[in-house]
Backbone as CSV, one residue per row, in Angstrom:
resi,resn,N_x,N_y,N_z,CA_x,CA_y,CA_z,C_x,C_y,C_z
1,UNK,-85.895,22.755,-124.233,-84.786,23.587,-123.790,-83.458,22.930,-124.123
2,UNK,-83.655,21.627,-124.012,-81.955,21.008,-124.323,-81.332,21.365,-126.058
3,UNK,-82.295,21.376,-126.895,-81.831,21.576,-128.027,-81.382,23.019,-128.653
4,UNK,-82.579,23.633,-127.785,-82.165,25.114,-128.049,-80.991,25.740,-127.100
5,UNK,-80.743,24.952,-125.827,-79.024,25.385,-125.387,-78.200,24.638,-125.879
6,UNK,-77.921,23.870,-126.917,-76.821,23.260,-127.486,-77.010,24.390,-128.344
7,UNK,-77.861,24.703,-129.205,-77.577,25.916,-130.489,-76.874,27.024,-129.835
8,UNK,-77.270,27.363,-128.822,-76.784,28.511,-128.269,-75.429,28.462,-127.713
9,UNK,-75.395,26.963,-127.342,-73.863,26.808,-127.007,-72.905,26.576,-127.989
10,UNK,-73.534,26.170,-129.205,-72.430,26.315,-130.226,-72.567,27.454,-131.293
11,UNK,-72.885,28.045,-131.143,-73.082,29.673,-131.305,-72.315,30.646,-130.691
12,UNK,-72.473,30.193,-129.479,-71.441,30.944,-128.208,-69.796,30.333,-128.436
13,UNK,-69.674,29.082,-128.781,-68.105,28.535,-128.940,-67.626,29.167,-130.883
14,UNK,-68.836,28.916,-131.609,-68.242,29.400,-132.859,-67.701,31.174,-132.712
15,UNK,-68.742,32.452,-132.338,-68.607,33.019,-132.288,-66.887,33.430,-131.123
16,UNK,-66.897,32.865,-130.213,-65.220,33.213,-129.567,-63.820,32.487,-130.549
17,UNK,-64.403,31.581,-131.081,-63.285,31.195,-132.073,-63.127,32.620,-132.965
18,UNK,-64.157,32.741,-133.477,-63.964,33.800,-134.401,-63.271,35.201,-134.458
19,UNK,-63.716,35.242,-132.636,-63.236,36.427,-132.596,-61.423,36.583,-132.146
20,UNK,-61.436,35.213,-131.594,-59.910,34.660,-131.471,-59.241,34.990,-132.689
21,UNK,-59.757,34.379,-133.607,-58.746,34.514,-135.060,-58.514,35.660,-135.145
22,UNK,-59.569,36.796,-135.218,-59.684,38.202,-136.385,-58.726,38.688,-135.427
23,UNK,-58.531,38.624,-133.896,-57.913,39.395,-132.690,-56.343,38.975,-133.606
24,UNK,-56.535,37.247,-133.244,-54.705,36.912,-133.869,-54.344,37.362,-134.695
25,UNK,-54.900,37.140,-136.157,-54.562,38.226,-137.022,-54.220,39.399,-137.479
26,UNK,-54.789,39.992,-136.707,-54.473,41.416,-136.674,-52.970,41.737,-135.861
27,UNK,-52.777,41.067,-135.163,-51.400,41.580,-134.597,-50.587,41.006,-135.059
28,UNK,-50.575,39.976,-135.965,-49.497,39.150,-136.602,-49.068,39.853,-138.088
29,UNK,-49.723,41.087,-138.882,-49.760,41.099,-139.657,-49.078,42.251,-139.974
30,UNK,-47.946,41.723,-140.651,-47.081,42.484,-141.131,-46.588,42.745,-142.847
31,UNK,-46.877,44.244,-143.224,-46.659,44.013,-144.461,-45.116,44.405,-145.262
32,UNK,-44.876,44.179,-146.386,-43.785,43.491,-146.815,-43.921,44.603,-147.986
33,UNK,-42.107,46.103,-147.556,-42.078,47.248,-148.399,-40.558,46.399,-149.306
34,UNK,-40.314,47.057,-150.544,-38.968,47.331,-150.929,-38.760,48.749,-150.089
35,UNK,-36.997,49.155,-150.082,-36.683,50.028,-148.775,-37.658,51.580,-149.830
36,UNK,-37.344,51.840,-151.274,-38.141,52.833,-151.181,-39.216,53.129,-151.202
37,UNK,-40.053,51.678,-151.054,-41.894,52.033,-150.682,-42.097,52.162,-149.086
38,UNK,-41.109,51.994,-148.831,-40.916,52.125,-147.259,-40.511,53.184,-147.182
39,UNK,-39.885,53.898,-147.370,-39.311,55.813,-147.407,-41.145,55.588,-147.830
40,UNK,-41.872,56.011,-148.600,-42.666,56.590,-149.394,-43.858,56.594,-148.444
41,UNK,-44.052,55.632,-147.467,-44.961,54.928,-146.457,-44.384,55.291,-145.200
42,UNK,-43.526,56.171,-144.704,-43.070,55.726,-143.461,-43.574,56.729,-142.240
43,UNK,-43.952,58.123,-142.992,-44.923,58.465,-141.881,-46.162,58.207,-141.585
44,UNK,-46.953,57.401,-142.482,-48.364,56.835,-142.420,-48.272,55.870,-141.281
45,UNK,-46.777,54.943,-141.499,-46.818,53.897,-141.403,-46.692,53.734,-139.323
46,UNK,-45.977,54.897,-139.278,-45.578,55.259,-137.815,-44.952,54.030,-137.198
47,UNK,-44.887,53.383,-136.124,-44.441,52.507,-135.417,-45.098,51.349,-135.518
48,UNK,-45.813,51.361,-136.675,-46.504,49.546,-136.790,-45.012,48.607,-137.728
49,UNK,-45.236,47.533,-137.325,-44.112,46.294,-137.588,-44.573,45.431,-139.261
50,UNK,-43.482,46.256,-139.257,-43.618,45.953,-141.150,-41.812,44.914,-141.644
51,UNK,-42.081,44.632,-142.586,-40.916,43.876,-143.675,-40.521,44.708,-144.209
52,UNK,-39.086,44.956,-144.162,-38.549,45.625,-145.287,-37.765,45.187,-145.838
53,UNK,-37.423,44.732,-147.425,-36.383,43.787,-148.099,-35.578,44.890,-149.222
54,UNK,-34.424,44.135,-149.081,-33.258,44.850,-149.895,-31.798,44.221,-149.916
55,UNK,-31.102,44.985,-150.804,-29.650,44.298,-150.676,-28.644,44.463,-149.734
56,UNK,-28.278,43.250,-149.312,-27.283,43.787,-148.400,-26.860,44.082,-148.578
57,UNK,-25.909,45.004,-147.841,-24.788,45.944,-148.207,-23.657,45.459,-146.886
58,UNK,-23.370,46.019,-145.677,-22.638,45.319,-144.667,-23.024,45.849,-143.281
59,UNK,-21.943,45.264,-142.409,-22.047,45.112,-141.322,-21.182,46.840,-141.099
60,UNK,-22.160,47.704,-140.325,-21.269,49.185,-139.685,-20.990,48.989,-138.734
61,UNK,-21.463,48.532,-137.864,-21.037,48.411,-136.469,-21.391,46.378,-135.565
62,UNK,-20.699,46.357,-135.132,-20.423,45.096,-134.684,-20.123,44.852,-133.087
63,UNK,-21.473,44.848,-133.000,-20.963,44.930,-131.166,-21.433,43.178,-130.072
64,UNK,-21.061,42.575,-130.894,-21.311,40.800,-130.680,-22.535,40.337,-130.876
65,UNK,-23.747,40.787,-129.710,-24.556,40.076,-129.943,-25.724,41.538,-130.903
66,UNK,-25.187,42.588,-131.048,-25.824,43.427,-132.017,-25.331,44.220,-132.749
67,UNK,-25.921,43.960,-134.292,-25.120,44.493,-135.031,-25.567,45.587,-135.724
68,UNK,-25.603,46.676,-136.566,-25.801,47.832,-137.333,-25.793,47.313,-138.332
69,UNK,-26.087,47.720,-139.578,-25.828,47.269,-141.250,-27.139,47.968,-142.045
70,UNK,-26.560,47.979,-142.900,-27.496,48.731,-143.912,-27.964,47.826,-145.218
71,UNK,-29.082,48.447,-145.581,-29.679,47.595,-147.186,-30.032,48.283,-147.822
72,UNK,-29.933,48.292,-149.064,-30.437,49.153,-149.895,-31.705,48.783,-151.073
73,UNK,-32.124,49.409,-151.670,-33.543,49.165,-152.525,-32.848,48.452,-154.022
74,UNK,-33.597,47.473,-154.362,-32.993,46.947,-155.030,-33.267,47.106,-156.438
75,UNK,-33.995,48.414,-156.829,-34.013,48.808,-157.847,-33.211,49.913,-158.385
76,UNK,-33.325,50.914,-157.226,-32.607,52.119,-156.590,-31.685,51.958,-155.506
77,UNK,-30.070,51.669,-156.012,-29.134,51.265,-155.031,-29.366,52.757,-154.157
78,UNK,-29.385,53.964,-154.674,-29.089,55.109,-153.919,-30.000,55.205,-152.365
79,UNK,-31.139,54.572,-152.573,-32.199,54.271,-151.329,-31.254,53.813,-150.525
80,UNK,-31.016,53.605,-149.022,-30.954,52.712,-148.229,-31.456,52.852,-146.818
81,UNK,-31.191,51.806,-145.899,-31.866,51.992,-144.709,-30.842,51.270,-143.922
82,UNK,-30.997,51.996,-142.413,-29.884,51.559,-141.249,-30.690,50.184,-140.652
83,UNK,-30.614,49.894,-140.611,-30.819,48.395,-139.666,-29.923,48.363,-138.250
84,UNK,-30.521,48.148,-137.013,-30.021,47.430,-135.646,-30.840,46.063,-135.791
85,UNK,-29.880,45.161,-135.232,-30.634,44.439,-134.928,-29.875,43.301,-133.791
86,UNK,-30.624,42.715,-132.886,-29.848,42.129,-131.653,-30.083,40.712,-131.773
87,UNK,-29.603,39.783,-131.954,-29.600,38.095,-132.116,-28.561,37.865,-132.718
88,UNK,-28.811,36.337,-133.075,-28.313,35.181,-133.866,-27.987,35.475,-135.451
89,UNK,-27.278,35.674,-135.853,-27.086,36.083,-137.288,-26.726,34.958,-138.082
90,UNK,-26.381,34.857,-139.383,-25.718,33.555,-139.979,-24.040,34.333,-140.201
91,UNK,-22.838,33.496,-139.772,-21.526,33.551,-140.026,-21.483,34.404,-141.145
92,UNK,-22.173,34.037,-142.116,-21.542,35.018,-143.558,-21.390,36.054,-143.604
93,UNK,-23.033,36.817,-142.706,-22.970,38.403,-142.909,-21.898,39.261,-142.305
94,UNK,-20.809,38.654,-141.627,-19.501,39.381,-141.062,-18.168,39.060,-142.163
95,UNK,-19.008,38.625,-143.123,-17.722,38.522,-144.314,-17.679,39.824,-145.374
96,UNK,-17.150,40.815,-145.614,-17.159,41.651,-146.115,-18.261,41.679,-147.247
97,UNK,-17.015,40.488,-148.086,-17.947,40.130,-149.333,-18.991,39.545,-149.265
98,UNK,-19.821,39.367,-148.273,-21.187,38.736,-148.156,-21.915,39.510,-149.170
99,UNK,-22.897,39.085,-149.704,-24.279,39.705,-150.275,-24.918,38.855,-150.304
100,UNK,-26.487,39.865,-151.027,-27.623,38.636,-150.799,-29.078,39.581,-150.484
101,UNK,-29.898,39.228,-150.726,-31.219,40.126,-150.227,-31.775,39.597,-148.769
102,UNK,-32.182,40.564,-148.099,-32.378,40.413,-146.870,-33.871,41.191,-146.255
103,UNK,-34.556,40.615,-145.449,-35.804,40.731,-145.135,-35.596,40.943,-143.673
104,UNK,-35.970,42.177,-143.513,-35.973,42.459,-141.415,-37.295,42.921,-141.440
105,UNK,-38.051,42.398,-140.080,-39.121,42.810,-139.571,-38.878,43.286,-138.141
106,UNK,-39.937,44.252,-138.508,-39.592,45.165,-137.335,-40.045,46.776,-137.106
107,UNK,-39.712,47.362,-136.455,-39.826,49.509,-136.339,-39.052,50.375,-136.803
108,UNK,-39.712,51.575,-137.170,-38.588,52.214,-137.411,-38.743,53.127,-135.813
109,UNK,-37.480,53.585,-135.471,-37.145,54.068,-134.323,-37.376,55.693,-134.733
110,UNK,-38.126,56.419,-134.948,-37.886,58.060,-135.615,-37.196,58.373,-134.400
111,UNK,-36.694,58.423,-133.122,-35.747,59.132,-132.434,-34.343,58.922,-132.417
112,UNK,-34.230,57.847,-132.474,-32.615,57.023,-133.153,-32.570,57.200,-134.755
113,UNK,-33.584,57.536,-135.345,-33.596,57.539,-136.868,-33.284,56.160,-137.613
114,UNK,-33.535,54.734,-136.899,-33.090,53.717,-137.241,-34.037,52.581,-137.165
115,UNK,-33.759,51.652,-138.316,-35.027,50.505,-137.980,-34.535,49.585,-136.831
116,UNK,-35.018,49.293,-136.189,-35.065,48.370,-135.300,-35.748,46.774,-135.557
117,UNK,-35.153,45.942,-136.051,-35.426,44.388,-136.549,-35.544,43.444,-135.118
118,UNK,-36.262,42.778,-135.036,-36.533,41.610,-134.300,-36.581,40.059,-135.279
119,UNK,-36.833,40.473,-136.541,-36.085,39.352,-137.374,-35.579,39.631,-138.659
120,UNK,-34.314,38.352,-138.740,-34.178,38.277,-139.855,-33.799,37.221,-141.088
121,UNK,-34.029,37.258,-142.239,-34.319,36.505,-143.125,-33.674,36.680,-144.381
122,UNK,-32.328,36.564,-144.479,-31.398,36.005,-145.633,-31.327,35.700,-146.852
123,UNK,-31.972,35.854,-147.902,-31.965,34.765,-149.020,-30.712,34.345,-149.221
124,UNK,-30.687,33.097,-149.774,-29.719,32.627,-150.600,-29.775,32.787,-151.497
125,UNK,-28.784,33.492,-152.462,-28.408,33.745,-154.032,-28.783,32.375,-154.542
126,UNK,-27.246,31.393,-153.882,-27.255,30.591,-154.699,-28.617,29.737,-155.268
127,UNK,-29.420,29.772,-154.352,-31.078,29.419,-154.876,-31.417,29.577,-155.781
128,UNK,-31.133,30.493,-156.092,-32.051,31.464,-156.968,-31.313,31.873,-158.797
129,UNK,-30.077,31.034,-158.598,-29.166,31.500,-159.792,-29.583,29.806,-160.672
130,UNK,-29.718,29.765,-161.901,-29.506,28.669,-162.984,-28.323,28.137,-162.887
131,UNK,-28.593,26.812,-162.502,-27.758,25.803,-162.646,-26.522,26.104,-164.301
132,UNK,-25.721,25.667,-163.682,-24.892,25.583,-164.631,-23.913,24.358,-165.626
């Protein structure tokens, strides 16, 4: 009996790990549109928490700790999408001339007609440009 309840007991600990992960996973998983595969996806997509990346464009409304702003598709400037979002921002994005591609995760609100971000994620140009 002792050998066959250790199998069973590590049978019983592998199997709750397992099911730990597939559980974590699943709610962590968010997938990652440009704004017009996101138009193209967005009633399928309903209220699950997705990425949406694009260019910034600016700040519409500015109310301290939340701000409004829009992004647009960065293939198709004519696409864009409203963004709220409530936190910590970086200084730049209240500079007119800010730009830059930007990544919010988060909902879209269909009764406000607006995405709703819980994060966000900046690129830096300068990264990304050849040294000179």
């Amino acid at each position: 009996m002792g050998k066959r309840g250790t199998i069973i007991g590590i049978i019983v600990v592998v199997a709750a790990i397992a099911i730990m992960i597939v559980a974590f996973a699943g709610n962590n998983t968010s997938y990652m549109y440009e704004v017009g595969q996101y138009y193209d996806e967005i009633e399928t997509l309903g209220d699950k928490s997705v990425r949406v990346r694009g260019d910034y464009d600016h700040i519409t409304e500015d109310l301290g700790n939340t701000i409004v702003f829009t992004i647009t598709d960065i293939t198709d400037p004519s696409l864009s999408l409203t963004i709220s979002y409530t936190g910590p921002i970086r200084a730049d994005m209240r500079n007119p001339q800010s730009e830059g591609i930007i990544e919010a995760k988060g909902k879209y609100d269909f009764d406000k007609k607006i995405f709703t971000a819980k994060e966000l994620i900046m690129e830096c140009a300068s990264k990304y440009e050849p040294a000179t």
